[in-house]
N, C-alpha and C positions, 0 to 999 in steps of 0.2 A: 760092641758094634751092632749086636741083635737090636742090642733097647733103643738105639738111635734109627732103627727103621720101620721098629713100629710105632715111634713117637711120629714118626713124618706119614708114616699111612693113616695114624690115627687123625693127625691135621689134615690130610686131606680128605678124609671123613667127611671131618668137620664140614669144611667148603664143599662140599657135594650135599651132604645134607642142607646146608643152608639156603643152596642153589635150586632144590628138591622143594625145600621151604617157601621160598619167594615164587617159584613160578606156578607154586597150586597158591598161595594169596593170591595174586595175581588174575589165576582162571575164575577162583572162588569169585573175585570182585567183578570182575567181566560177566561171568553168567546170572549174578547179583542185579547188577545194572541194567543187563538186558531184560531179562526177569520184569524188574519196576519199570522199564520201556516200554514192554509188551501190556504189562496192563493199565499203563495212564493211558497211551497211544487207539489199545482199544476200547477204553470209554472214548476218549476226544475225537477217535475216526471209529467210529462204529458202522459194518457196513450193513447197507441198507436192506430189511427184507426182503426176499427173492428177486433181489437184484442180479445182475449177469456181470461177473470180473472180466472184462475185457484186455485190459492192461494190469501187469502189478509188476513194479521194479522195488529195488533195496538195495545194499550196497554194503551190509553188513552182514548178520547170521539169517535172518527172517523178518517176514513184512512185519511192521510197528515195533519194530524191535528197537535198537541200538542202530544208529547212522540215520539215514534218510529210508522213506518210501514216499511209494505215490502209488496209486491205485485207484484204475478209471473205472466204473460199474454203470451198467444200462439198467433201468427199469422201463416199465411202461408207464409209472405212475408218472403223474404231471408234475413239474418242476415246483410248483407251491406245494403239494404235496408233500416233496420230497421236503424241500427245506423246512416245514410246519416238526416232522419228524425228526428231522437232523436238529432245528432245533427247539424240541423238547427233551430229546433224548441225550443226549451230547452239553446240549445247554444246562438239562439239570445237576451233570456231573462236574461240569464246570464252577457253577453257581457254589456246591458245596465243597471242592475243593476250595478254592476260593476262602468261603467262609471258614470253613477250619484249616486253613492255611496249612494245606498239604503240599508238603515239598516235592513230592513227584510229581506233582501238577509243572512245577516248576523246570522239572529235568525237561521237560520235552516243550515244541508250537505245534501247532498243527492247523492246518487251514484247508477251507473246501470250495468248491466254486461246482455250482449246481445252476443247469442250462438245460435248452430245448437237445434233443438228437437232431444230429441233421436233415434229417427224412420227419421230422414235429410229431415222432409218432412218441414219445417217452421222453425222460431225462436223463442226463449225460450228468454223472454224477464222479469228481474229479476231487480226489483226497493228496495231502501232501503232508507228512508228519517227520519230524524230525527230533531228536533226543540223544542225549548223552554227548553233544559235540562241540 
């Protein structure tokens, strides 16, 4: 009767361990993905030098991560400016993912929309990136 109770504690060992098992895959692959989120997202939304974060929302662990962000930023510099910057600098990471057909280019979109401030003293600089969804 002994050996019939450790043969069933031993089974359920097993399924605790298993269950032990799969839920660290599981994190292991979540903070994996985030991980390659955070660094496509901050090449393709890189923010601008001494810019001012105004807005930043997300919806998952951290901005440019995993899920969505958006992220509004002020500068002074003038709207071609900005975009001259955003794209060479975002553009040229683009270009060579692109070319060597880098699949984390592919996890994530990301899009910006670059405008006067309200007051035409700077630009309103409006980031939207999305990944793993």
């Amino acid at each position: 009767m002994q050996r019939r109770n450790r043969i069933r504690l031993g089974g359920y060992g097993g399924c605790l361990l298993l269950i032990v098992i799969m839920f660290a895959c599981i994190g292991v692959t979540v903070f994996t993905l985030d991980q390659l989120c955070y660094s496509t997202l901050s090449q393709r939304l890189p923010l601008y030098p001494n810019a001012e974060i105004t807005v930043q929302r997300y919806n998952m662990f951290r901005p440019r991560g995993m899920g969505e962000t958006y992220i509004e930023l002020v500068s002074p510099d003038d709207p071609d400016t900005v975009s001259r910057w955003y794209g060479s600098t975002a553009g040229r990471y683009s270009r060579e993912a692109v070319r060597t057909n880098d699949f984390t280019y592919r996890l994530a979109t990301a899009e910006r929309a670059i405008g006067w401030t309200e007051d035409r003293t700077g630009s309103l600089i409006q980031l939207y990136g999305t990944c793993a969804q």
